[in-house]
C-alpha positions, 0 to 999 in steps of 0.5 A: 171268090164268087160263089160259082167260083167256089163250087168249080173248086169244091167239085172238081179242084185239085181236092174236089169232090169228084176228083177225090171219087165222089160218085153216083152207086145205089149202094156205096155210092154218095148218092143215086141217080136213074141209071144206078138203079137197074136198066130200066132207064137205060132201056128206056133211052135206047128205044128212044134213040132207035125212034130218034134214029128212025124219025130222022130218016136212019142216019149213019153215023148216028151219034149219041153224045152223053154229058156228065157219062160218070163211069160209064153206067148209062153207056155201058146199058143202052148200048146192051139194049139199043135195036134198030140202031144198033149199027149206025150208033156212036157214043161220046161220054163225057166227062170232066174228071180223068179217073171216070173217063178211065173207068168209063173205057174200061167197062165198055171195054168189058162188053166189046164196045170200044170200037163204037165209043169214045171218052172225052172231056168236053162237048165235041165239035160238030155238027152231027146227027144225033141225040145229045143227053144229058141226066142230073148234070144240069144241077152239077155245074156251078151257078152263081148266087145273089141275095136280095137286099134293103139296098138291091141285090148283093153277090155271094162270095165265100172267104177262103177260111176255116171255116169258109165264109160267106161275104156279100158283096154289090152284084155287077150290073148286069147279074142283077139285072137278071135276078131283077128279070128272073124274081122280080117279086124277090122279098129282102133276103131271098136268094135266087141262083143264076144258072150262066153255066148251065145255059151255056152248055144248053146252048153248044149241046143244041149248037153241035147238033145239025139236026137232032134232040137234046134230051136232059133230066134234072130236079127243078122248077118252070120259074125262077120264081118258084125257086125264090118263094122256098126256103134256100136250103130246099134247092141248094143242097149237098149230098154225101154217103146218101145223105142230104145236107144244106151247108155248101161252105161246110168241109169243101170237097167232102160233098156234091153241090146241087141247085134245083134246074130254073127252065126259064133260064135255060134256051127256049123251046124246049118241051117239058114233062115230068119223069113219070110221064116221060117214062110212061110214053117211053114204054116203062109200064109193058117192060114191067107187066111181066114182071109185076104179073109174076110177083102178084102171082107168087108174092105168097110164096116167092121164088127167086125168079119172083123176087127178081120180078119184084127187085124190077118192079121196085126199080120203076116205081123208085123211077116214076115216083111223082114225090121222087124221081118220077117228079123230075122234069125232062126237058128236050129240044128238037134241032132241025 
């Protein structure tokens, strides 16, 4: 099967990764993402979603539609945080796997929220007014690979094995037309992912929104290019017990399959920055002074209340880290 193929199998077949309960946790989990953190994150998503509310003149229902939900984290928090539009918001999680959605209803079931939220698995049908986000999703889903070859550029296919193995075969015509356009600098033996599915789902989030912002987070690269120039097995990585490792085709099902993010394969227009710098203009350095002001104070001598204020203020550095997370691009498109 295509390399793509596999992955979707690997993730979220019968004995995939997911389905088997691979999951996101700062502890315990298989591997971190931002909302797992602490709420900072969320914090900073919910004053968005109240400028957003506000920039597109209070629209009510105001809809907030969150691919790749997982079990409800970041729902459960900028719900406990949104403000001005509080009232008008809805919530759409959104999530493949049936146990998540489950344990997704139930957390917001835990906080009274139910009324205003629904689980689904796959994107709703609009249109709407609203925000469609999207964090480390983009990354998840299955991508097909190609290799550049003496004699032009081959498809990887991976044997249904045991061990699994891979198997070159000639890329169809129009796969390596693109790899052609997206890396046409491409050394023989260079890899480049072609990220079909990610941008289609890119293009039906900004379908479903009448007027609106698509807003995701993701590990990645302004160019193909750049990807291309790097060894492969520092973009196309597994995570398992918060571990890193590179071997895809190793124990299928066991571990999460991720590529880093190439915006130029994705729908045009939409404007880039990096975490850090996103988080810093969404307010992350006033929500943390506090905090950051009692530590300095009380470090010689910590209180409990200090050391809260210190597990805070390791939170946003972990989050706008420029060697971590805080390097992260987001990248959002404004429809309407």
């Amino acid at each position: 099967m295509r390399f793509d193929e596999f992955m979707d199998e690997a993730l979220y077949g019968a004995s995939g990764f997911y389905v088997r309960g691979g999951r996101p946790a700062a502890r315990g989990g298989d591997f971190a993402t931002s909302p797992e953190l602490g709420t900072l994150f969320a914090r900073c998503i919910a004053g968005y979603l109240d400028r957003t509310w506000d920039e597109l003149g209070r629209p009510d229902p105001f809809v907030a539609v969150e691919g790749g939900a997982g079990s409800g984290t970041l729902c459960r928090d900028v719900l406990a945080h949104v403000a001005a539009c509080r009232d008008a918001v809805r919530y759409v999680m959104v999530e493949r796997v049936d146990w998540q959605r489950d344990d997704a209803l139930a957390r917001i079931a835990g906080i009274g929220e139910s009324e205003r939220v629904a689980a689904v698995p796959d994107l709703p049908a609009g249109p709407l007014v609203g925000v469609v986000l999207a964090n480390e999703l983009l990354d998840n889903l299955p991508f097909r690979l190609l290799e550049r070859s003496e004699i032009g550029w081959q498809e990887v296919h991976v044997e249904r094995a045991d061990p699994a193995m891979e198997v070159l075969r000639d890329a169809p015509a129009d796969a390596a037309a693109m790899a052609e356009a997206m890396a046409p600098d491409a050394a023989s033996g260079a890899r480049v992912p072609l990220l079909l599915k990610a941008a289609v789902w890119v293009r039906r989030a900004l379908r479903l929104l009448e007027r609106g912002r698509l807003l995701t987070f993701d590990y990645g690269v302004r160019r193909t290019a750049d990807l291309v120039a790097r060894p492969t097995s520092e973009w196309l990585r597994t995570y398992r017990s918060q571990r890193r490792g590179h071997d895809p085709l190793g124990a299928p099902g066991t571990a999460d399959i991720t590529c880093d993010v190439a915006f130029d394969q994705l729908p045009p227009g939409a404007t880039l920055s990096t975490q850090a710098e996103w988080l810093a203009a969404a307010g992350i350095d006033s929500m943390t002074a506090d905090a950051r002001a009692l530590w300095q104070r009380s470090r010689s001598k910590p209180t409990a209340e200090a050391l809260a204020a210190r597990t805070l203020v390791d939170e946003a550095a972990a989050l706008t880290d420029r060697d971590g997370m805080g390097a992260f691009w987001v990248g959002e498109w404004r429809v309407g």
